[in-house]
N, C-alpha and C positions, 0 to 999 in steps of 0.2 A: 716606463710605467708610472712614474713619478709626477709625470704630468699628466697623466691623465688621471691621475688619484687627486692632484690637484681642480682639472677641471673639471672632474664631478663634483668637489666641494662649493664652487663656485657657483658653477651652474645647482647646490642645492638650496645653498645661501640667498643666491637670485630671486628660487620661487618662492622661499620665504617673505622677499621682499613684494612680490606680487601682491595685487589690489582687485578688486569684484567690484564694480559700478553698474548701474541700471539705467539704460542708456533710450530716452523716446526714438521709435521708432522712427519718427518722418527727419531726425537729425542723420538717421544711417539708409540713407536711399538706396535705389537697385544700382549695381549689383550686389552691394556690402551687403544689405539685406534682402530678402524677399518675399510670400506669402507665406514659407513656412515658420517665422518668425512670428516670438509673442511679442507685445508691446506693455513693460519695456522689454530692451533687450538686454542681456546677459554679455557684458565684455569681461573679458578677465586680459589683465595689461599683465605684462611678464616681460621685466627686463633684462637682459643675459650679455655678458660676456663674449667675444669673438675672438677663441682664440683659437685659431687652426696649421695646419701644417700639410705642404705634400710635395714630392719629388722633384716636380715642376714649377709650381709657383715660390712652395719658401714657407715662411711664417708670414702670418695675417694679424692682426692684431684689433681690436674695433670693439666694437657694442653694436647689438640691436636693439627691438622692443617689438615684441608680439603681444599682437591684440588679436584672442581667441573669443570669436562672436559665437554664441551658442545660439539655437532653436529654440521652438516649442518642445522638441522632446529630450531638451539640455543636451544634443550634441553638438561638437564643434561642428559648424557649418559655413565659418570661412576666418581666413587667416593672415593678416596682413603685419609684414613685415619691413620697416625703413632700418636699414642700415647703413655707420659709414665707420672704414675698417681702413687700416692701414699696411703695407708691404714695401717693402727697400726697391722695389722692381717696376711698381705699378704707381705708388703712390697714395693718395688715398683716393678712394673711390666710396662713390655714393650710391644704395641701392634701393630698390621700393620691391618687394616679394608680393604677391596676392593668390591666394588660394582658394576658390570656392567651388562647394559642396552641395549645391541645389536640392537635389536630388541622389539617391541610391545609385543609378546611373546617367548621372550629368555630373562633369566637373569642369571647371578649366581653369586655367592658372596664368599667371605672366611673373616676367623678370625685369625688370629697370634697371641695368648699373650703367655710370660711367667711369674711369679713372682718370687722374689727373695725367696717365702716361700710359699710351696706346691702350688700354684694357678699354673694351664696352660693351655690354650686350642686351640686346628687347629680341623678349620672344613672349610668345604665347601660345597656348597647350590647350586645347579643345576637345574632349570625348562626350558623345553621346550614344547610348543605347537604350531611346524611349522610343524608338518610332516604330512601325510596323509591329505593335503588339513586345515590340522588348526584342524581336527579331534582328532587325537590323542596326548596327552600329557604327557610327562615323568617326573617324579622328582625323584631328591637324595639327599640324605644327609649323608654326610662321616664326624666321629667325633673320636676325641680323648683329654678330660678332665679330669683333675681334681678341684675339686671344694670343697675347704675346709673350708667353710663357713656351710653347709648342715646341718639343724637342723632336729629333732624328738621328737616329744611330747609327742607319744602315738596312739593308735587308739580313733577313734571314735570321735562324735562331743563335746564331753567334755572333750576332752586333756586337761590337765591343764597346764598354764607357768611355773608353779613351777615345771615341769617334764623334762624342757627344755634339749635338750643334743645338743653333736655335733660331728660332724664324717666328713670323707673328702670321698667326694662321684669323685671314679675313674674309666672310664668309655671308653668304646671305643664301636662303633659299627658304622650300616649305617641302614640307612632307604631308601627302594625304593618305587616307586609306576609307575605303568604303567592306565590311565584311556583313554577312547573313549565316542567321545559323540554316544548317540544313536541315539540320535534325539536332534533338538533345545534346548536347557536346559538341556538336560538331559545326567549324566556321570556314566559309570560304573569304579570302580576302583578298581586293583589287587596289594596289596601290601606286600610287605615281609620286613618283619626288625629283625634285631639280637642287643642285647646287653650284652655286659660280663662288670660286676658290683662288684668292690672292694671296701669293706668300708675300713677305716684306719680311725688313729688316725687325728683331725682336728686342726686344725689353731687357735682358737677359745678358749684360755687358760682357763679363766674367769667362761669355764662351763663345767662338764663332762662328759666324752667319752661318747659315745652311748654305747658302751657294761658296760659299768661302772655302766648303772643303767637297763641294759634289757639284756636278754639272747636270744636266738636261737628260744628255745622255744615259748618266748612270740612273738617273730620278728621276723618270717621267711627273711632271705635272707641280715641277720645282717652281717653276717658270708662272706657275696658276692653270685653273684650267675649267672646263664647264662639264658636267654631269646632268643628264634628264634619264633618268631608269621607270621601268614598269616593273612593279611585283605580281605576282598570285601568290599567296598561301593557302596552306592548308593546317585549322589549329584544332587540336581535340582537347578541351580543356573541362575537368571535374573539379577545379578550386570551388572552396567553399565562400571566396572572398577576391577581389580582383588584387587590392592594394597592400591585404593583410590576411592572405593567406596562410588557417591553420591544417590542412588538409586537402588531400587531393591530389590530380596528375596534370600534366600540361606538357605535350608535345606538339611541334609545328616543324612542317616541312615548305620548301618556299625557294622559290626560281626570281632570280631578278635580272632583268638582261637592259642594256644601255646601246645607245645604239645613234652611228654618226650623223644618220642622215636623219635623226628628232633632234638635233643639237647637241648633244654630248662628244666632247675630243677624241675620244677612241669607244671602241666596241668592245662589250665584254660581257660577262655572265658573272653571277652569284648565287650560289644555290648553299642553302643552309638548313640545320638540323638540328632540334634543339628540344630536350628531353628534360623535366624537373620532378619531383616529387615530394610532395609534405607530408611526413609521419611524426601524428601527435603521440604522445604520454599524457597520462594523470591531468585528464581535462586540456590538454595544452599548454603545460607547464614546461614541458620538454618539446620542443618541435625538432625533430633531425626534418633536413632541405639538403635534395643533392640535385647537382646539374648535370649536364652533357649536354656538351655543342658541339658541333663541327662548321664549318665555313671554306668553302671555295671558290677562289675566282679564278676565272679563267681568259683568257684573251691578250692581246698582246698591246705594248705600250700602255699597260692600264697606270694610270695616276698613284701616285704610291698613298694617298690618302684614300684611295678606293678601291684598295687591296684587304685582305686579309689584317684583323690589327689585333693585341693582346697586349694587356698594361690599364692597368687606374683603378677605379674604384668599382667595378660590377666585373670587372674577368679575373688577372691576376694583382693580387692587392699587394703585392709586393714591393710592384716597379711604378712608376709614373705612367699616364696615360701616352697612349701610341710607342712604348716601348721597343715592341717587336712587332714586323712588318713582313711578311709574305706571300706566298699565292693559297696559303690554306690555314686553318687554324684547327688544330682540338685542345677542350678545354672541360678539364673538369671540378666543382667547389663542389665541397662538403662542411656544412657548418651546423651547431647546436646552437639552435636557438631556446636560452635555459631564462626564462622572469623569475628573479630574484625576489621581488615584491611588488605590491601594490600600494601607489601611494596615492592619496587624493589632497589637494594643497586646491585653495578658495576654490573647491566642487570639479575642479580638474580632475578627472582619474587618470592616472600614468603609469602604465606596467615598466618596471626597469629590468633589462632583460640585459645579460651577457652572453656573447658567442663566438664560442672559439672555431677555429674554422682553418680548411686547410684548401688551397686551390693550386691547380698541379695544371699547364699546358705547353704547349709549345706552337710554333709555327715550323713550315713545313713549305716545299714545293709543289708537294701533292700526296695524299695518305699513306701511300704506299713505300714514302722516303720517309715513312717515320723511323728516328732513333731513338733508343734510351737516353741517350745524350744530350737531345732536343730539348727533353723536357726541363721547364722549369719548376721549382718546387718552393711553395710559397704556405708555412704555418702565419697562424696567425689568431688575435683575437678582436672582436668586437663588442662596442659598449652602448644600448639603444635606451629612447626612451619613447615610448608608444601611446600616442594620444589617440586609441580607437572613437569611430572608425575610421580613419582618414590621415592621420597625420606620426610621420617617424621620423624620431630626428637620430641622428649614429653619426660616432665615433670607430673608426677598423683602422688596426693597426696589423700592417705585416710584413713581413720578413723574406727578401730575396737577395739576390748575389751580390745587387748593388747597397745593398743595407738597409733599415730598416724603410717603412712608405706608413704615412699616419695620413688617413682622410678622412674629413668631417662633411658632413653634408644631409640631404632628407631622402626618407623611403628606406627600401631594405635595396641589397645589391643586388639580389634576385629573385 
């Protein structure tokens, strides 16, 4: 608690240090800027501290500097971020963040890092829902990682720590999806995704290889492996807000099957279910958000990265990412989303909001092996700072059997 009592000092001290500039138009070209922009533009620079922490990686240590470009109608409408941060594991590494806000529904984003020791990752994040009268909406996702933090414990819900490994998880593919609503609420969506998956040796000295204590056999897909799936869903969603929602439901049901002879290593199915809801108080000062998920795969030699997974920062905020690994997953968060104040620093407005939260799952073989004993039980609280409409930055810290997990990072976890 201490440090995080710390880095909200810092991070308040920081905005303090923040600066307002009015910047000519034709110096911030497309995409930085666009027609919804006045001339000049509104930058507000905000330098901040990097100080983070999780399961997997370790401590991080660094600085950025956000430059928040405002609109004609003074909202934040794109968001660029160069960082270079430092870790015992990776080294330092360099990054360039971009977020832009065109429109209501258009965004897309990219990431630039590289580290001086195996860590790299470019990607880029495209959604639109202008076309067909606001009907139809497309998303992508174009990625190329490596991530040499990546642990493995074993399957099933009693992995043990002492089985810990670590391997550098290398990766490229894309994710698409094309959805229409059919009616008010309601969206069908067709999606195709491919991934080609290289383990290697990881970053991570301290602990041994993943093939050092597991084989092929025991691990399908230890070895690397190629993935091409087709989804359908089905989503009924009443949010009041895609990225910041204070109200509303969202449930989605969704078949995904992989398949040898499109190119994928083994055959198999994913079918998933997934339940939320947002109940405000007093204007939205109080938001309670609860989840329900479930996740099954089925099929045989499936990839153990294309199984079932629970751990990190959006399921159980306990453990590290890919903590727990099976053929099934349920999963459920509950957290209070409480804003403490409203603060405006040079025309920023910032809701600071804290939220305590408790997320409870387990893995499984299949539903119906579920035990009391499976489950994992993970309190916890969270610390945000909310630059509507578009942009959260949080701190969550939580509590599971391997002790405590602090993760810093943007957006809400769910």
């Amino acid at each position: 608690m201490q440090r995080i009592v710390l880095l909200l000092f810092i991070l308040g001290t920081s905005l303090l240090a923040a600066c307002t500039t009015m910047v000519p138009r034709e110096k911030l070209p497309y995409p930085i800027t666009d027609a919804s922009f006045g001339d000049p533009v509104k930058v507000v620079t905000i330098p901040l501290p990097v100080i983070a922490t999780s399961p997997n990686e370790g401590a991080i240590l660094g600085g950025l500097t956000a430059f928040l470009l405002h609109n004609a109608r003074d909202e934040v409408s794109t968001l660029i971020a160069p960082q270079v941060n430092y870790n015992a594991n990776f080294g330092t590494t360099f990054s360039l963040y971009g977020a832009f806000f065109p429109l209501p529904n258009r965004n897309w984003e990219f990431n630039l890092s590289k580290s001086t020791k195996v860590n790299e990752d470019y990607e880029v994040r495209l959604r639109d829902k202008t076309f067909l009268d606001g009907k139809l909406e497309t998303n992508a996702f174009i990625y190329n990682f490596t991530d040499g933090s990546a642990r493995f414990f074993g399957f099933q819900s009693d992995s043990r720590k002492e089985d810990e490994t670590n391997y550098a998880d290398k990766e490229y593919g894309f994710t698409l999806g094309v959805g229409y609503d059919i009616i008010d609420h309601l969206q069908l969506v067709v999606g195709e995704r491919f991934r080609q998956v290289s383990i290697r040796r990881g970053a991570v000295s301290k602990l041994p290889s993943i093939r050092d204590r597991f084989t092929e056999n025991q691990v399908p897909g230890i070895n690397g492996f190629t993935a091409h799936a087709q989804k359908l869903s089905l989503i009924y969603n009443t949010l009041d807000s895609r990225d910041m929602p204070t109200r509303g439901l969202y449930a989605k049901a969704a078949i995904e099957g992989s398949a040898e002879f499109l190119g994928s290593d083994a055959s198999y199915r994913h079918y998933e279910a997934e339940l939320k809801g947002y109940f405000p108080l007093k204007e939205a000062r109080y938001i309670t958000v609860a989840r329900v998920a479930y996740n099954q795969t089925l099929g045989s030699d499936v990839p153990f990265l294309e199984r079932s997974i629970l751990g990190g920062e959006s399921t159980l905020r306990g453990y590290g990412r890919n903590r727990f690994i099976d053929s099934s997953y349920f999963l459920c968060n509950l957290e209070e989303r409480i804003r403490l104040f409203r603060w405006s620093v040079f025309d920023v407005n910032t809701d600071w909001e804290v939220a305590p939260f408790i997320d409870l799952g387990a893995v499984m073989e299949s539903l119906d092996k579920t035990r009391s004993k499976n489950f994992e039980f993970n309190p916890g609280i969270g610390f945000r700072a909310v630059v509507r409409p578009n942009i959260v930055g949080r701190v969550d810290i939580g509590v599971g059997s391997d002790g405590p997990a602090v993760f810093v990072g943007l957006g809400y976890p769910f």
